[in-house]
Backbone as JSON, one array per atom type, in Angstrom:
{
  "sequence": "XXXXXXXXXXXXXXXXXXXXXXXXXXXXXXXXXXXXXXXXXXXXXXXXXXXXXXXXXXXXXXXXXXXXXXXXXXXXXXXXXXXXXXXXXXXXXXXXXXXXXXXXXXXXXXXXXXXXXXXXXXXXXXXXXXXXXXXXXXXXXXXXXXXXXXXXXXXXXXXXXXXXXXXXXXXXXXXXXXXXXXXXXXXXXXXXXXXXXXXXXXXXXXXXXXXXXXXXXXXXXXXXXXXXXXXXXXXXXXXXXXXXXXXXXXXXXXXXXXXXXXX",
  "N": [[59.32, -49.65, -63.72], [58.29, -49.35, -61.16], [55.79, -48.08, -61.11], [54.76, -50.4, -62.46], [54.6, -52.05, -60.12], [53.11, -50.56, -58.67], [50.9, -51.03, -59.7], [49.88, -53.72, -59.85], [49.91, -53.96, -57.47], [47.51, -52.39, -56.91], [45.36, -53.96, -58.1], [45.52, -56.01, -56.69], [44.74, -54.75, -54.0], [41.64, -54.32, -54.89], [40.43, -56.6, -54.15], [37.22, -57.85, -52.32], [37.77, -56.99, -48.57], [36.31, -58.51, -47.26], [35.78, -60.4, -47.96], [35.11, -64.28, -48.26], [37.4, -67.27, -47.38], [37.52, -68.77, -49.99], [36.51, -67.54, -51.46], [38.51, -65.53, -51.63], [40.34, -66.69, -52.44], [39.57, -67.21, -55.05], [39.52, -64.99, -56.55], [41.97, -63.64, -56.33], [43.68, -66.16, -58.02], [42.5, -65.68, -60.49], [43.26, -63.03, -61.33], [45.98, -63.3, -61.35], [45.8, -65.19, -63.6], [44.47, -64.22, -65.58], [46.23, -61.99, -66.05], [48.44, -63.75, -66.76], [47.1, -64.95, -68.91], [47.21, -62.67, -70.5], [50.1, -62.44, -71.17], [50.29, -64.25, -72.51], [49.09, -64.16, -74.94], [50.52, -61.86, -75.86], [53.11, -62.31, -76.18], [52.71, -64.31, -78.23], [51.53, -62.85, -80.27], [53.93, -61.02, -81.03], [56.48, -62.99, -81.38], [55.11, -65.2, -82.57], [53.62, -64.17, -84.38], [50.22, -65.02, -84.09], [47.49, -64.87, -83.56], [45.1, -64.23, -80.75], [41.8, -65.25, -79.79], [39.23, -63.27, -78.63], [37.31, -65.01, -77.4], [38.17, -67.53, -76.76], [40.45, -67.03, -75.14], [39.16, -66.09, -72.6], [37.77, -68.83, -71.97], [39.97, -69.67, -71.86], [40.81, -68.93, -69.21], [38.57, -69.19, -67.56], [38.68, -71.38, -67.26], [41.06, -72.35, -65.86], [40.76, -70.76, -63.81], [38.39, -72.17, -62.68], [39.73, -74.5, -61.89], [41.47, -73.94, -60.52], [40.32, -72.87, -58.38], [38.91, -75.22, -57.77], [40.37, -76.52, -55.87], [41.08, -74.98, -53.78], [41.91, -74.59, -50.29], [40.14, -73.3, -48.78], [37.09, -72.11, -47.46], [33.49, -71.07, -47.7], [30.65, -68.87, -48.05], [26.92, -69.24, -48.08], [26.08, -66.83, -49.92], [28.24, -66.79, -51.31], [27.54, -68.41, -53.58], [26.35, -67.84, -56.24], [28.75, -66.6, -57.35], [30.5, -68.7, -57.59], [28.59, -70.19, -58.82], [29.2, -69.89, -61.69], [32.14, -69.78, -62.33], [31.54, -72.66, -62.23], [32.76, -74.1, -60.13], [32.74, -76.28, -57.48], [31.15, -74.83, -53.96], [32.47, -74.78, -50.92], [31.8, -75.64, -47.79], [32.12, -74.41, -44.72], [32.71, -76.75, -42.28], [31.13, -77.87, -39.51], [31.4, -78.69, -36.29], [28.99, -81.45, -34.46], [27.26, -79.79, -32.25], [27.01, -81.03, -28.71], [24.38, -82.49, -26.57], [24.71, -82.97, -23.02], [23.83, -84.85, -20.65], [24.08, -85.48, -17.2], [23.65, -88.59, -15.44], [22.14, -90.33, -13.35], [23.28, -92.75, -10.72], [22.82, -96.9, -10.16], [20.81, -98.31, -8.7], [21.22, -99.09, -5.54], [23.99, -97.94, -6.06], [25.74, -94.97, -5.18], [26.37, -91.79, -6.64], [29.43, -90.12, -7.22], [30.16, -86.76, -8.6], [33.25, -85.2, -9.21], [35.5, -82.81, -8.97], [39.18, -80.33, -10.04], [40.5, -77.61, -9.57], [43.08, -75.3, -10.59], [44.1, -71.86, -9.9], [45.69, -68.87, -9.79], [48.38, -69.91, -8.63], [46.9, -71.58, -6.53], [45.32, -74.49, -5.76], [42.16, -76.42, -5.4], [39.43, -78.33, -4.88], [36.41, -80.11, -5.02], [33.65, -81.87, -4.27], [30.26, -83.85, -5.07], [27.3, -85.96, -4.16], [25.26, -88.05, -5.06], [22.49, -90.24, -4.85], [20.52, -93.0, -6.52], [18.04, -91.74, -7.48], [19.0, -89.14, -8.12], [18.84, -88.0, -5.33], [20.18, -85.06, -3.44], [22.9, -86.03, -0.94], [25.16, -85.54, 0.37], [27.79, -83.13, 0.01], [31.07, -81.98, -0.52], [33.73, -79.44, 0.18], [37.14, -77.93, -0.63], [40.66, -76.52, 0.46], [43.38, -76.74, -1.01], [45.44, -75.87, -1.86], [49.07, -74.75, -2.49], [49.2, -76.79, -5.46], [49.24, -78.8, -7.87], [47.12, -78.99, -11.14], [46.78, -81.71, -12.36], [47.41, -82.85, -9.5], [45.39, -81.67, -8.19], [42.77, -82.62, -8.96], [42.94, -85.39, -8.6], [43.88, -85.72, -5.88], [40.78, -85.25, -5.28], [39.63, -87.22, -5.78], [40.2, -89.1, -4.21], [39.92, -87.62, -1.53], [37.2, -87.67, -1.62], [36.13, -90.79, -1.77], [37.49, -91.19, 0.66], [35.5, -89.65, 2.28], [32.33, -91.25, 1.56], [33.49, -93.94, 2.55], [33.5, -92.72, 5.7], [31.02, -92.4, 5.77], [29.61, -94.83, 5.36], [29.28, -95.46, 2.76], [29.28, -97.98, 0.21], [29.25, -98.59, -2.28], [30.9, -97.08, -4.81], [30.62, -95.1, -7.58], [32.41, -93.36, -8.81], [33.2, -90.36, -10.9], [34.63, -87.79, -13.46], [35.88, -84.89, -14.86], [38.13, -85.18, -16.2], [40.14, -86.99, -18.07], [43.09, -87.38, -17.81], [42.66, -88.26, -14.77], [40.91, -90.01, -14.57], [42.26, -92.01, -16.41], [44.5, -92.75, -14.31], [42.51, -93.66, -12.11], [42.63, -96.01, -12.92], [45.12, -97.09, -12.78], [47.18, -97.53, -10.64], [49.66, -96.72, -10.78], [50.16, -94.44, -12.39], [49.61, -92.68, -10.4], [50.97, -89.63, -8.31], [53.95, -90.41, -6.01], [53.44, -88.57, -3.81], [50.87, -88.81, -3.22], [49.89, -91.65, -3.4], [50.18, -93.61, -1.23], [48.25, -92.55, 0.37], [46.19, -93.31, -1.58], [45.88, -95.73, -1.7], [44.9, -96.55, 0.76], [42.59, -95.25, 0.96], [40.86, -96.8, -0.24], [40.13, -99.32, 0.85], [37.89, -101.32, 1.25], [35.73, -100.24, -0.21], [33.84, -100.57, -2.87], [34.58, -99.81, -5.98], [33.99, -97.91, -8.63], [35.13, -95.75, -12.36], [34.42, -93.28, -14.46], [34.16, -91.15, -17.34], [33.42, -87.44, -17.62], [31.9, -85.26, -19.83], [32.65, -81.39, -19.23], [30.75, -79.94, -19.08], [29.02, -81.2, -17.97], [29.57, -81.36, -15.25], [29.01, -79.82, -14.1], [28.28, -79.03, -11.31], [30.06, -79.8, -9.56], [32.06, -77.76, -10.45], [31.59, -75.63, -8.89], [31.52, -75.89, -6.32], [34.69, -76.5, -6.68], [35.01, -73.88, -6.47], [35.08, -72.93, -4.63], [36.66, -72.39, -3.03], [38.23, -69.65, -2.17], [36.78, -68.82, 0.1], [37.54, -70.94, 1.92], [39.38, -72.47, 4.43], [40.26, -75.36, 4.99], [39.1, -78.6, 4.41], [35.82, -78.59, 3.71], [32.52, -79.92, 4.71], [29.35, -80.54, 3.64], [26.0, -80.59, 4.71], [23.89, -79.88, 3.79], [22.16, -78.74, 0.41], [23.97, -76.58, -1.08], [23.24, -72.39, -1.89], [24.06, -71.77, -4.22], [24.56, -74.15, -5.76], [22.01, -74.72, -6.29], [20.54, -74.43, -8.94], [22.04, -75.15, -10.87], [22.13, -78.38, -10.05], [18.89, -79.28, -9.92], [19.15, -79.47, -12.89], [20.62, -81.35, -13.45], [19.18, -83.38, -12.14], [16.43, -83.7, -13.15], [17.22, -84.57, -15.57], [17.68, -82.74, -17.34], [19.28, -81.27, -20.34], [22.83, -79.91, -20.69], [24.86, -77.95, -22.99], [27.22, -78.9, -25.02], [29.67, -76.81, -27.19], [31.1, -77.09, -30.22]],
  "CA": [[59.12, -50.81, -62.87], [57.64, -49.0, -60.13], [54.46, -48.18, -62.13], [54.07, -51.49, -62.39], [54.18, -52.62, -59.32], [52.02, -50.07, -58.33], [49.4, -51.49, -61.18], [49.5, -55.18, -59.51], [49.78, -53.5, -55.45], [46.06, -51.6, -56.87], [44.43, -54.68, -58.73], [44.89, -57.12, -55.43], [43.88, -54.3, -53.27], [40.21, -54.6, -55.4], [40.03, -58.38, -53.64], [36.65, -57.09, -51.26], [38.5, -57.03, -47.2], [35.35, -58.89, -45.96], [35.25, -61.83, -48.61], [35.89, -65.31, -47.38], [38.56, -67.27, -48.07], [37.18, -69.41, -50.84], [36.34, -66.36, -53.25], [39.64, -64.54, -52.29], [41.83, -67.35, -53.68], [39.06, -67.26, -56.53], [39.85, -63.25, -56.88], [43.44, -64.0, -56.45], [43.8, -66.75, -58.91], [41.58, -64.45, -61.3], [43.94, -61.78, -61.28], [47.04, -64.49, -62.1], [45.1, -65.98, -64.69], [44.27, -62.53, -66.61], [47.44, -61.77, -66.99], [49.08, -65.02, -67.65], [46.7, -65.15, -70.59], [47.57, -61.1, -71.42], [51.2, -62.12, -71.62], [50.92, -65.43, -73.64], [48.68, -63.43, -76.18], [51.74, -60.77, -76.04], [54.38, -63.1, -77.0], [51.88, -64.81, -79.32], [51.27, -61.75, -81.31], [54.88, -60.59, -81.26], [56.57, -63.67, -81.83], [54.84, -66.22, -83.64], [52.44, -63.98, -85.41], [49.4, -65.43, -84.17], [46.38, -63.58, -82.34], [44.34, -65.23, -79.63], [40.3, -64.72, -80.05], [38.77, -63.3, -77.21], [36.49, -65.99, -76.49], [39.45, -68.86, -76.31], [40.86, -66.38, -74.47], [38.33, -66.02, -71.73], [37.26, -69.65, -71.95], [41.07, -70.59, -70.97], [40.69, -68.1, -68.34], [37.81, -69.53, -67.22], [39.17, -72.9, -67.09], [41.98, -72.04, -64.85], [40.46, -70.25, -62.53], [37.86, -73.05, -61.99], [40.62, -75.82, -61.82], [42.66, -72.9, -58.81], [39.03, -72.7, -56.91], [38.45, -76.33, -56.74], [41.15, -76.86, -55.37], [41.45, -74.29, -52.94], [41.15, -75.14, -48.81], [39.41, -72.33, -48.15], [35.77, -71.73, -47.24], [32.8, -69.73, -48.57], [29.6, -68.51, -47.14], [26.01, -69.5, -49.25], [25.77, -66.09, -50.79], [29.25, -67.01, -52.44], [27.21, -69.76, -54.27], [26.35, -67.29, -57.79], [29.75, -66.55, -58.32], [31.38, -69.98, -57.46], [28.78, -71.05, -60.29], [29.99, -68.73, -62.62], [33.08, -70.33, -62.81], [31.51, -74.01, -62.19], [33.34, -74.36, -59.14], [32.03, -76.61, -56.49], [31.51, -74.67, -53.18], [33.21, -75.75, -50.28], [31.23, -74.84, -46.42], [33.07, -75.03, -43.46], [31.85, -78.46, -41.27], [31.2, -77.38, -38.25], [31.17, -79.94, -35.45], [27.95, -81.15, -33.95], [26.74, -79.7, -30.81], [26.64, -82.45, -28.01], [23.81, -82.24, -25.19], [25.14, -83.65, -22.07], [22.98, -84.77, -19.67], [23.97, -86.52, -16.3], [23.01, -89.82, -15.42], [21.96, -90.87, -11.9], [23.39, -94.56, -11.18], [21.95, -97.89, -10.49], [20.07, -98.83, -7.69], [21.88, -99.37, -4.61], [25.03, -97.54, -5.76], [26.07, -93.62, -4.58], [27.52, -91.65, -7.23], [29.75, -88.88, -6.91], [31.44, -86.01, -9.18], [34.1, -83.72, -8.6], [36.81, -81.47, -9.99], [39.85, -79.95, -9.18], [41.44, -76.61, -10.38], [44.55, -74.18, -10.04], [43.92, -70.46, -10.25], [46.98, -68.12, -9.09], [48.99, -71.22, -7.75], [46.22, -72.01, -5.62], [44.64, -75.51, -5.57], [41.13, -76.72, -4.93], [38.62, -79.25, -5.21], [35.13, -80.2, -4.53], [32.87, -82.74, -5.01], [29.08, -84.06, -4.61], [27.39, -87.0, -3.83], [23.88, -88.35, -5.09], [21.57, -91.72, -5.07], [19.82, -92.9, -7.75], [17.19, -90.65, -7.84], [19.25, -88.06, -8.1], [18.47, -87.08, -4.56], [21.55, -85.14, -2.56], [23.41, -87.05, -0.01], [26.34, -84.26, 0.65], [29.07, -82.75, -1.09], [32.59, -81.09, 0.34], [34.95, -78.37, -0.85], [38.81, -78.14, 0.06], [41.32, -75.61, -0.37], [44.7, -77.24, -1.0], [47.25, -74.74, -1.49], [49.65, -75.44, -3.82], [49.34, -78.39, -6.18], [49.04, -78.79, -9.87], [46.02, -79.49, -11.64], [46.49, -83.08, -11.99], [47.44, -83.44, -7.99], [44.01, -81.55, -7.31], [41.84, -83.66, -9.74], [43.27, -86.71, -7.9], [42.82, -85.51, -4.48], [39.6, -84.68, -5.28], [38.84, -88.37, -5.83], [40.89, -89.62, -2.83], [38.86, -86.97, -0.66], [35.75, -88.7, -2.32], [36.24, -92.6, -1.18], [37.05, -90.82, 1.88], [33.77, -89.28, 2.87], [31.88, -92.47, 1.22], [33.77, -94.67, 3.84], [33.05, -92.13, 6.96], [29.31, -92.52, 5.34], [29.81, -96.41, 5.11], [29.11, -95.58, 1.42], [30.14, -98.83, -0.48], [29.58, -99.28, -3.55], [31.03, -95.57, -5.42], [30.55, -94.16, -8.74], [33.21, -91.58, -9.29], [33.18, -89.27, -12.34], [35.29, -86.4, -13.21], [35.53, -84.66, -16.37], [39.71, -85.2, -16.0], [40.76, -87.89, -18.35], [43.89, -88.09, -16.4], [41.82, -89.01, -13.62], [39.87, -91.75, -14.95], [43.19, -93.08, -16.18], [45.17, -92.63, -12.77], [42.11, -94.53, -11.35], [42.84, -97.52, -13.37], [46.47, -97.5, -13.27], [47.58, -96.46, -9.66], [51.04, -96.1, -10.97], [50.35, -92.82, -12.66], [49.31, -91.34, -9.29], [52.46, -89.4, -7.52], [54.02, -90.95, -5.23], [53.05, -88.56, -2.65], [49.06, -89.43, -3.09], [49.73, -93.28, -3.73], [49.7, -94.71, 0.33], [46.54, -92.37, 0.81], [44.98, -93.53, -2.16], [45.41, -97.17, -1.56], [44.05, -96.52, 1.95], [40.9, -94.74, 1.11], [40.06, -98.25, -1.44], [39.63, -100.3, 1.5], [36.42, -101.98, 1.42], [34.98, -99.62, -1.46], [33.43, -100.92, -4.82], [34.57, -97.87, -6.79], [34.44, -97.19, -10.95], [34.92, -94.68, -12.65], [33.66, -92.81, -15.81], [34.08, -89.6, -17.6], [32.28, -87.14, -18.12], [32.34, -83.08, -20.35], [33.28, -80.45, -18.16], [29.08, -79.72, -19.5], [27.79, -82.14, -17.28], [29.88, -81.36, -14.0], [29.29, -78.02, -13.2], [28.23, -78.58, -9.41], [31.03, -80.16, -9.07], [33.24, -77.32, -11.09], [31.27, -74.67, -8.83], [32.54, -76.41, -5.17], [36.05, -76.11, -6.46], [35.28, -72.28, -6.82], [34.54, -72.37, -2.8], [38.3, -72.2, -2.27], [38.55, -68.57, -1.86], [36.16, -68.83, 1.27], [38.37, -71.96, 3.26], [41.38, -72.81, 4.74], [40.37, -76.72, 5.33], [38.01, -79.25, 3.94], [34.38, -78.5, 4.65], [31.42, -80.85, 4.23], [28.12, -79.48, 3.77], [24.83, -81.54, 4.93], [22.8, -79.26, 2.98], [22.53, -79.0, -0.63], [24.48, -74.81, -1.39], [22.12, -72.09, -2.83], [24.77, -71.79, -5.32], [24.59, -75.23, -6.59], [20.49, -74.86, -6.86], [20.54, -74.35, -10.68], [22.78, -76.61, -12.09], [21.6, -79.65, -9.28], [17.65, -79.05, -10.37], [19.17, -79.08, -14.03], [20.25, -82.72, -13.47], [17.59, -84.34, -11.34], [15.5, -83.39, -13.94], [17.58, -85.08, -16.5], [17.81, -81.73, -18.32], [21.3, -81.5, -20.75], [24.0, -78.92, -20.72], [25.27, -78.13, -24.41], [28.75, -79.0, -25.41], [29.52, -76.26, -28.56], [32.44, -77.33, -31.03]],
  "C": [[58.26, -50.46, -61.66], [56.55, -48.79, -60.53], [54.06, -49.23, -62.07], [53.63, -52.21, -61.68], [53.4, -51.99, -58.38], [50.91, -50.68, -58.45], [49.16, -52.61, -60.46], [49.04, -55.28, -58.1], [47.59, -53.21, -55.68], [45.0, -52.6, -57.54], [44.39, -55.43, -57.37], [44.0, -56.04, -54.5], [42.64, -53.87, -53.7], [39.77, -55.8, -55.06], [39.07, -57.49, -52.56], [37.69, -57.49, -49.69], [37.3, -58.24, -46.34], [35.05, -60.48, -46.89], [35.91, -63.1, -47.75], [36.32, -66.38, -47.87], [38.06, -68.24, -49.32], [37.24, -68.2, -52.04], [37.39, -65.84, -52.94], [40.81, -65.38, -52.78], [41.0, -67.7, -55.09], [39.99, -65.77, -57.11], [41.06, -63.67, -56.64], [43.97, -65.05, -58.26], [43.27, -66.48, -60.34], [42.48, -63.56, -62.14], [45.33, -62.37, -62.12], [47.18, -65.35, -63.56], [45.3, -65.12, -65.9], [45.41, -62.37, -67.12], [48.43, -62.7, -67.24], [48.26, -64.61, -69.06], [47.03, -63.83, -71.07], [49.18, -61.42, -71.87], [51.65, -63.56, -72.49], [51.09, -64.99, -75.35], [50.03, -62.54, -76.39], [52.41, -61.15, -76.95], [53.9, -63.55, -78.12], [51.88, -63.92, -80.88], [52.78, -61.19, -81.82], [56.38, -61.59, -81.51], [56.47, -64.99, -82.32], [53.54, -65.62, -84.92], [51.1, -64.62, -85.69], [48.3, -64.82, -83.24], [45.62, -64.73, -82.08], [42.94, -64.49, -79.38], [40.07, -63.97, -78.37], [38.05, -63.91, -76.08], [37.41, -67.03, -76.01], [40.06, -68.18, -75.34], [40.13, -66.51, -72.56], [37.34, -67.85, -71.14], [38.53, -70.52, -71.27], [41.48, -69.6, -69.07], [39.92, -68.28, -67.26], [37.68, -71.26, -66.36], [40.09, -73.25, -66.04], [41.6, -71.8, -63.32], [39.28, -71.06, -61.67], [38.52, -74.12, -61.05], [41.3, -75.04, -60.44], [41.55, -73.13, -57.73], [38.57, -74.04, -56.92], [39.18, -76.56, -55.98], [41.54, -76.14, -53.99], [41.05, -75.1, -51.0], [40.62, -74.17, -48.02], [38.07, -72.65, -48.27], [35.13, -70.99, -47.57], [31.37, -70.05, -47.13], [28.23, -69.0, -48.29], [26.04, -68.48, -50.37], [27.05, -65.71, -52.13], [28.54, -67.44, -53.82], [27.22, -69.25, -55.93], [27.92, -67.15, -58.58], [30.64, -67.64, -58.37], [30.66, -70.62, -58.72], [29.11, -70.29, -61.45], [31.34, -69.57, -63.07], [33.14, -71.91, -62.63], [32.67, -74.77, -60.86], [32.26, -74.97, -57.71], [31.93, -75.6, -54.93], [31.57, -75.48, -51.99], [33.31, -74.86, -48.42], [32.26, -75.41, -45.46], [31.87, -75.86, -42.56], [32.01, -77.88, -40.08], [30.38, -79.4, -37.26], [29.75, -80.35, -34.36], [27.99, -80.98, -32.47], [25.96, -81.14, -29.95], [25.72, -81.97, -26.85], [24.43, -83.27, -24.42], [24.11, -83.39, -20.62], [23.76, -85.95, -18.5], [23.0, -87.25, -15.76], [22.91, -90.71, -13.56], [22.48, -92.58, -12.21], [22.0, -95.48, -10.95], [21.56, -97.78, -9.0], [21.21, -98.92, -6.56], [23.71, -98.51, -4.69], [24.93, -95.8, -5.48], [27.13, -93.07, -6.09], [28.16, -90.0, -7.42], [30.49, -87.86, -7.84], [31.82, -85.16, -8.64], [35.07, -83.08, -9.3], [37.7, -81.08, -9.24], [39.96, -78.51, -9.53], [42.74, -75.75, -9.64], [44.37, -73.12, -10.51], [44.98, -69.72, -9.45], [47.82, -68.89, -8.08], [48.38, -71.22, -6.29], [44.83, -73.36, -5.86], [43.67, -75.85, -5.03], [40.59, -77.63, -5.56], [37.13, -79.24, -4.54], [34.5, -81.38, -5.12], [31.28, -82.66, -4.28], [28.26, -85.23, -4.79], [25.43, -86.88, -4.32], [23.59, -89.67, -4.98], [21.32, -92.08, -6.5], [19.03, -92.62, -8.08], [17.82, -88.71, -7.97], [19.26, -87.28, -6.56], [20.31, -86.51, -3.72], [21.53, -85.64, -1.31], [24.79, -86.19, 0.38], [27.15, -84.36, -0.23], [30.03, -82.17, 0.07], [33.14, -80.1, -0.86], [36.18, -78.59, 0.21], [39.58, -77.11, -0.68], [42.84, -76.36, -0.06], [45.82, -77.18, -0.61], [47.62, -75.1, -2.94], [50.01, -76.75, -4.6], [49.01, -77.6, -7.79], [48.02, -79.12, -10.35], [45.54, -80.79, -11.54], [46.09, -83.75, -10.44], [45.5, -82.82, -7.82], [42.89, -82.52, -7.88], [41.77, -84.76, -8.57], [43.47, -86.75, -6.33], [41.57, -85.39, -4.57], [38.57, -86.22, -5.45], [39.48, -89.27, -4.52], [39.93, -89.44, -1.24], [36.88, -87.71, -0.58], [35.18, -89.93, -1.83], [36.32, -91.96, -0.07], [36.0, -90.72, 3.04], [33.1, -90.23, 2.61], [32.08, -93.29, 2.77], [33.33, -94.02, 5.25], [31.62, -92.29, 6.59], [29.4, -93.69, 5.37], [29.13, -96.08, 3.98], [29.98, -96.49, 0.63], [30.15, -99.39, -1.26], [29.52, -97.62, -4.11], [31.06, -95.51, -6.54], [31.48, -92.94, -8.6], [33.08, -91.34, -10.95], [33.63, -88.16, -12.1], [35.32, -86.0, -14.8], [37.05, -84.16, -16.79], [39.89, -86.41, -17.03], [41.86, -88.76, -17.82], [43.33, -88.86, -15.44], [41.48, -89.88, -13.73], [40.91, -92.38, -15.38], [43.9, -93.58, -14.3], [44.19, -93.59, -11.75], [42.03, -95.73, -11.43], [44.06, -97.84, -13.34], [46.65, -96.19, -12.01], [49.08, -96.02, -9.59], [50.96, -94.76, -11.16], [50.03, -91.95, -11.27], [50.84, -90.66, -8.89], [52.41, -89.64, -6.32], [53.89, -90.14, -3.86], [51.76, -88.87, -2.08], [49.18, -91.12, -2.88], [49.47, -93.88, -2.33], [48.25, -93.94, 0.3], [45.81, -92.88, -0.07], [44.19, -94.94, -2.2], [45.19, -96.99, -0.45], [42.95, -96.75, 1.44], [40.11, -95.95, -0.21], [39.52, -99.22, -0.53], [38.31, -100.7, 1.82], [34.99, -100.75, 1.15], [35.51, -100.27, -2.37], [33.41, -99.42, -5.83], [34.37, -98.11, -8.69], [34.57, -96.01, -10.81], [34.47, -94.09, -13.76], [34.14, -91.23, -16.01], [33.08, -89.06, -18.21], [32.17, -85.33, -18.85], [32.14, -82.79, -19.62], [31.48, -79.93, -18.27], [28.92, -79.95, -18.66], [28.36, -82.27, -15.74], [29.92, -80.31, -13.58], [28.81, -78.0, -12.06], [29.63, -79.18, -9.26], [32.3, -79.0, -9.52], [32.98, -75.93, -9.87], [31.74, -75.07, -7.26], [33.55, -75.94, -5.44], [36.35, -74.58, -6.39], [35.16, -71.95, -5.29], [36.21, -72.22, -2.03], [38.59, -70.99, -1.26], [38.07, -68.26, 0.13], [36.54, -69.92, 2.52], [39.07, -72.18, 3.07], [41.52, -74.28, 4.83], [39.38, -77.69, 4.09], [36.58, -79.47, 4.42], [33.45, -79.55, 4.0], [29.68, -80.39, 4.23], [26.47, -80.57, 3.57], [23.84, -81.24, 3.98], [23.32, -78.51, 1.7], [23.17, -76.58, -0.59], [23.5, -74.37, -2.18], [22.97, -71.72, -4.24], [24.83, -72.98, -6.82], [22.7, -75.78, -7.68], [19.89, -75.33, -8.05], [20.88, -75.59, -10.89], [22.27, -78.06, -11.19], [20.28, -79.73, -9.71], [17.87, -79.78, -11.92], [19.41, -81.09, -14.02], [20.1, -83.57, -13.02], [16.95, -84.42, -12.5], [16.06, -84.39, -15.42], [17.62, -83.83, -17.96], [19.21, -81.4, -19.06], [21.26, -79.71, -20.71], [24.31, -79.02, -22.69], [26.92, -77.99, -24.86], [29.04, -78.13, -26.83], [30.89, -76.84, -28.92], [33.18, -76.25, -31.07]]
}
């Protein structure tokens, strides 16, 4: 018995280590097949006294192991393709999801529109945002270091802080965008805020035209690169002039140039 299961341990370990998974449940199901049909013929020959050709043999062998590999939910690579037709087996590529360019979109005429972000790195809270026209041109941005909050709370300060500055700008008609889902709900439904944000947030609405929109984490990276200004303040700073940090990615969409979202 041990012999034998030596014999079956040394035929799988002949499956190559680098194949992918489409041919190793072919080579698997292969192996299953073989000797199913070695031990029908067995019995065949020993009791009913009938021998099994070698081609019927190999043709039900053949049949099997097509019917195991269509079926399989594994994946192959092109250079599978000779031996998948070999056994008339469709192959079966992995779908890969298409790459999205994301480009931001200056608003309309007369409105201001601003993104921002929040994050939490070593239970420490921040935000930032930044503020353009509709040429794209800058009009200021801020950073803020929180403290401790939760992801959501900084997101949602981070749009509170936002209407804020707007109003000290008599900025009044706002474009927010964040690349928070939460957020963009929470700004339609001021229930979800927590109730320690909710009086400031219905403050900072007063006599702002706000929306909001989302947008991939792609297409907000000045705004993701503010919230990284934490480390460097203790308050909320405002900055007249555009950061040489933000240079890049602000250039990238003036220009209307995209970011690439990979699957």
């Amino acid at each position: 018995m041990k012999n034998i299961v030596q014999s079956v341990a040394a035929i799988l370990k002949s499956i190559p280590a680098a194949s992918s998974s489409q041919i190793r449940d072919v080579y698997i199901s292969s192996i299953v097949h073989v000797l199913h049909s070695i031990w029908l013929a067995r019995n065949g020959i020993r009791f009913g006294g009938c021998k099994l050709s070698l081609i019927m043999a190999q043709n039900s062998i053949i049949a099997s192991v097509s019917l195991s590999g269509s079926i399989s939910n594994g994946y192959c690579v092109p250079a599978d393709t000779p031996l998948l037709d070999k056994f008339h087996i469709p192959p079966s590529f992995r779908r890969f999801k298409e790459i999205i360019p994301v480009v931001w979109k200056a608003p309309t005429v007369g409105w201001v529109k601003v993104n921002m972000d929040g994050s939490v790195t070593n239970s420490s809270a921040s935000c930032g945002g930044i503020f353009r026209d509709h040429l794209g041109t800058f009009m200021g941005c801020f950073a803020c270091n929180l403290g401790a909050a939760t992801v959501v709370e900084a997101k949602l300060t981070a749009i509170i802080i936002a209407l804020e500055f707007a109003a000290t700008n008599n900025w009044r008609d706002i474009w927010v965008e964040s690349d928070s889902s939460a957020a963009v709900l929470a700004f339609k439904n001021s229930d979800l805020f927590p109730f320690c944000l909710r009086n400031r947030w219905h403050n900072c609405r007063i006599g702002i035209r706000a929306v909001c929109s989302y947008i991939y984490r792609e297409g907000n990276c000045c705004a993701d690169l503010l919230a990284a200004f934490k480390n460097s303040l203790t308050d909320t700073v405002w900055f007249d002039r555009l950061p040489s940090l933000l240079a890049f990615d602000f250039a990238r969409d003036r220009n209307s140039l995209p970011n690439y979202r990979f699957p």
